[in-house]
PANUNU-86526 format. One record per residue (C-alpha): residue in one letter; chain; x, y, z. Coordinates in steps of 0.05 Angstrom, whole numbers. Layout:
BEGIN
<node><r>A</r><c>A</c><x>X</x><y>Y</y><z>Z</z></node>
...
END
This chain:
BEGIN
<node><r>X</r><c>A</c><x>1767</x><y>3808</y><z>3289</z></node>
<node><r>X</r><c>A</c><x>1796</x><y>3833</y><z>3228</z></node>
<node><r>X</r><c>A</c><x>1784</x><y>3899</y><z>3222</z></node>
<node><r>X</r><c>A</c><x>1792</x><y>3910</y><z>3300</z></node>
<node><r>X</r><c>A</c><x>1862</x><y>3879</y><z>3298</z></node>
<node><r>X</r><c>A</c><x>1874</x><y>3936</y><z>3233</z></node>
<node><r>X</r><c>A</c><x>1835</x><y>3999</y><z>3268</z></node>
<node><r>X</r><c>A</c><x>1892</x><y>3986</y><z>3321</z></node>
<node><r>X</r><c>A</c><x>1950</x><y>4001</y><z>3267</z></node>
<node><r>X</r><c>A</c><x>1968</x><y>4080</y><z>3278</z></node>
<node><r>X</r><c>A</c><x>1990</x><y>4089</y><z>3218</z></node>
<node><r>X</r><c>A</c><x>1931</x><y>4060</y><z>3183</z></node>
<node><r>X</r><c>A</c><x>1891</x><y>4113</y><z>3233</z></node>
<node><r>X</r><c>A</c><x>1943</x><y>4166</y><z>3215</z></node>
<node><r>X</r><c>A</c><x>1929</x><y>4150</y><z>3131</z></node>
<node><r>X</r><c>A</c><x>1856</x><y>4160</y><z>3132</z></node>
<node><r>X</r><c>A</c><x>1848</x><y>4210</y><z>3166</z></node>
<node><r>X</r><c>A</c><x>1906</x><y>4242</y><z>3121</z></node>
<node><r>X</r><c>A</c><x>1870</x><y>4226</y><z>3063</z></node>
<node><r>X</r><c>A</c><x>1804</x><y>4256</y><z>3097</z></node>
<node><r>X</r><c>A</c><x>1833</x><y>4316</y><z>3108</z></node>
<node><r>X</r><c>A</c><x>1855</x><y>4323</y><z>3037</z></node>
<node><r>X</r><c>A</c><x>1784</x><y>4293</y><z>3009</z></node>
<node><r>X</r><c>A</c><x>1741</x><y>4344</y><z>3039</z></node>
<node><r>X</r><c>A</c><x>1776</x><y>4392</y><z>3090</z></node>
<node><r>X</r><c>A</c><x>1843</x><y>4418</y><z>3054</z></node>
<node><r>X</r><c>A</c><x>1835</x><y>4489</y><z>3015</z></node>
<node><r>X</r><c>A</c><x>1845</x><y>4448</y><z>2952</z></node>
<node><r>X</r><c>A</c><x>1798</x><y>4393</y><z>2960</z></node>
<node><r>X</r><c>A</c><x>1783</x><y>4350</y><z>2907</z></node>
<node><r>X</r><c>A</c><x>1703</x><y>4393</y><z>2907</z></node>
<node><r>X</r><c>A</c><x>1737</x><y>4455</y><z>2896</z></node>
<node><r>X</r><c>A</c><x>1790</x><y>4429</y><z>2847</z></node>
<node><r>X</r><c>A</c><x>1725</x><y>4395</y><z>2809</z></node>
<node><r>X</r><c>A</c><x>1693</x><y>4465</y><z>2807</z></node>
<node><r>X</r><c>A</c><x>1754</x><y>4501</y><z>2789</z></node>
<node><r>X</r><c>A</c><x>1756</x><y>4453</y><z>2720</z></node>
<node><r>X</r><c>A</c><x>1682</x><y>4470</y><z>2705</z></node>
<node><r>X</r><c>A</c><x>1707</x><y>4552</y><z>2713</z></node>
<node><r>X</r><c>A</c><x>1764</x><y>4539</y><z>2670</z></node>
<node><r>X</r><c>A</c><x>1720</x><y>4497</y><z>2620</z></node>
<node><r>X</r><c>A</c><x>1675</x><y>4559</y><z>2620</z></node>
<node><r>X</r><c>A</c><x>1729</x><y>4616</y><z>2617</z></node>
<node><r>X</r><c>A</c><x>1756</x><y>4576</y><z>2556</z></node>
<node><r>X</r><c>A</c><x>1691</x><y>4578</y><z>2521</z></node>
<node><r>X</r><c>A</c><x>1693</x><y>4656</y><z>2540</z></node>
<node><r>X</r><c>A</c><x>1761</x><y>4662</y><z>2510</z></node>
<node><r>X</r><c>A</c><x>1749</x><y>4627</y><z>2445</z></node>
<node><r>X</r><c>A</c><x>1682</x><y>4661</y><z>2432</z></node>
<node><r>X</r><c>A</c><x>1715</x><y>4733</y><z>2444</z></node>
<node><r>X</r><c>A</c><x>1773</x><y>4711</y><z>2395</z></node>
<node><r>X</r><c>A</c><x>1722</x><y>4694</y><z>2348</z></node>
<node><r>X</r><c>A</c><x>1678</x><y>4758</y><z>2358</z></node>
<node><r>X</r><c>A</c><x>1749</x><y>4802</y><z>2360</z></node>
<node><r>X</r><c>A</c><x>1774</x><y>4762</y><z>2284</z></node>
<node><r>X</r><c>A</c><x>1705</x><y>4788</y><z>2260</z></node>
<node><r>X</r><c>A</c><x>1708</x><y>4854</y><z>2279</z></node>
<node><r>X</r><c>A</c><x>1772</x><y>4864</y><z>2251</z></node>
<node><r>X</r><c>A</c><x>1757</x><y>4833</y><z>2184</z></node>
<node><r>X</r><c>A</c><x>1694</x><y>4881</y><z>2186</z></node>
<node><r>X</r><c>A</c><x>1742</x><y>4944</y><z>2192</z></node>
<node><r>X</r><c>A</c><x>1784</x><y>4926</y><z>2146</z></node>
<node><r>X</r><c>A</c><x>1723</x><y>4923</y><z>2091</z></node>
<node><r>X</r><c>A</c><x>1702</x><y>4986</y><z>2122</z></node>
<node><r>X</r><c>A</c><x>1761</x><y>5022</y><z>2119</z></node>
<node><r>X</r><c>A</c><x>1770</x><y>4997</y><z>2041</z></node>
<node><r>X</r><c>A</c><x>1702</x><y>5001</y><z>2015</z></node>
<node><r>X</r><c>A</c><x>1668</x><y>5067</y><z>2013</z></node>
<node><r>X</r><c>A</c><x>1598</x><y>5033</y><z>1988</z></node>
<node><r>X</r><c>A</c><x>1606</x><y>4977</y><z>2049</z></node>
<node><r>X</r><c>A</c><x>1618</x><y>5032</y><z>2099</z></node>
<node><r>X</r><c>A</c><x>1555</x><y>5077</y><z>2075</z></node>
<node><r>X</r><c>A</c><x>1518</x><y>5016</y><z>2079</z></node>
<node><r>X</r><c>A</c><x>1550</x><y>4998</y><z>2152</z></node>
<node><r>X</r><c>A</c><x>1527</x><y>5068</y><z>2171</z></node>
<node><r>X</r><c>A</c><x>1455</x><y>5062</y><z>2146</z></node>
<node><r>X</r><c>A</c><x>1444</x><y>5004</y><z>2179</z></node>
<node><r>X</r><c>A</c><x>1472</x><y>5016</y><z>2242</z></node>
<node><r>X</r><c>A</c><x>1465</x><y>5083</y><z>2265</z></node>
<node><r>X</r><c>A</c><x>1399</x><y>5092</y><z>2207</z></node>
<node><r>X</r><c>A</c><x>1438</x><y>5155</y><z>2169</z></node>
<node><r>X</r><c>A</c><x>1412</x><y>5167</y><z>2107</z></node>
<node><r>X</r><c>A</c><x>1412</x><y>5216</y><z>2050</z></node>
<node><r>X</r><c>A</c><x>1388</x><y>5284</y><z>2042</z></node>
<node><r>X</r><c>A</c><x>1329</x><y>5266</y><z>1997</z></node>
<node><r>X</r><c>A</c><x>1307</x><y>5202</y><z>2040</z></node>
<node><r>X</r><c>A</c><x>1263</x><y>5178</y><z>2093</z></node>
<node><r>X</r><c>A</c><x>1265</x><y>5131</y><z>2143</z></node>
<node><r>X</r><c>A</c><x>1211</x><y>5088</y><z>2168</z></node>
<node><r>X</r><c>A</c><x>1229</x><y>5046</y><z>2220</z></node>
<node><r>X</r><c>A</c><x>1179</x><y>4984</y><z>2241</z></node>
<node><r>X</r><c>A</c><x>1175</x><y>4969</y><z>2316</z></node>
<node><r>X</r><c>A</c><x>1149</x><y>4903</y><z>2331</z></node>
<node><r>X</r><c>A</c><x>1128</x><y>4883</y><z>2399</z></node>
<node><r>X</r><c>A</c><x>1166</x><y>4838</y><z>2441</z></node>
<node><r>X</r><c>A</c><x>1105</x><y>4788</y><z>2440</z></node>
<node><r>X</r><c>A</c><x>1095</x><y>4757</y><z>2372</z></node>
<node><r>X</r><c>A</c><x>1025</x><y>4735</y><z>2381</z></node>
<node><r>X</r><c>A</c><x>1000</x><y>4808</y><z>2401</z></node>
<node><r>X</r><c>A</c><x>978</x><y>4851</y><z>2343</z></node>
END
């Protein structure tokens, strides 16, 4: 008897449905706005770990552009230059540890 007399109220009608429409049907529904959070969440984490990657590479430059020994040693490394009375043996090991 309760509820029937309420169900009866318009505006009570009118409310939830309002508030239905905004739950589930609106273009910025509370499912998309909780999805949009976990994007942001994960473009942050992005952000932070290109900062990071970015501050290293610059502080790498800068030794390399002050330290002739660091940049030979960059170079070896990297791109496996080498001097005119060495050699260079490089060991390939398969993807699979276990194989031989």
């Amino acid at each position: 008897m309760f509820w029937m007399k309420h169900l009866k109220n318009k505006y009570l009608i009118a409310t939830i449905l309002f508030i239905g429409y905004m739950l589930f049907i609106d273009s910025n529904n509370f499912i998309r706005q909780y999805n949009m959070l976990h994007e942001l969440a994960k473009v942050e984490k992005e952000r932070e770990y290109y900062l990071r990657e970015i501050q290293e590479n610059k502080s790498t430059t800068e030794e390399l552009l002050n330290d002739i020994e660091m940049l030979e040693r960059y170079a070896r490394e990297k791109f496996l230059m080498k001097r005119e009375d060495e050699d260079i043996f490089l060991i390939v090991r398969p993807k699979n540890e276990n194989q031989p």
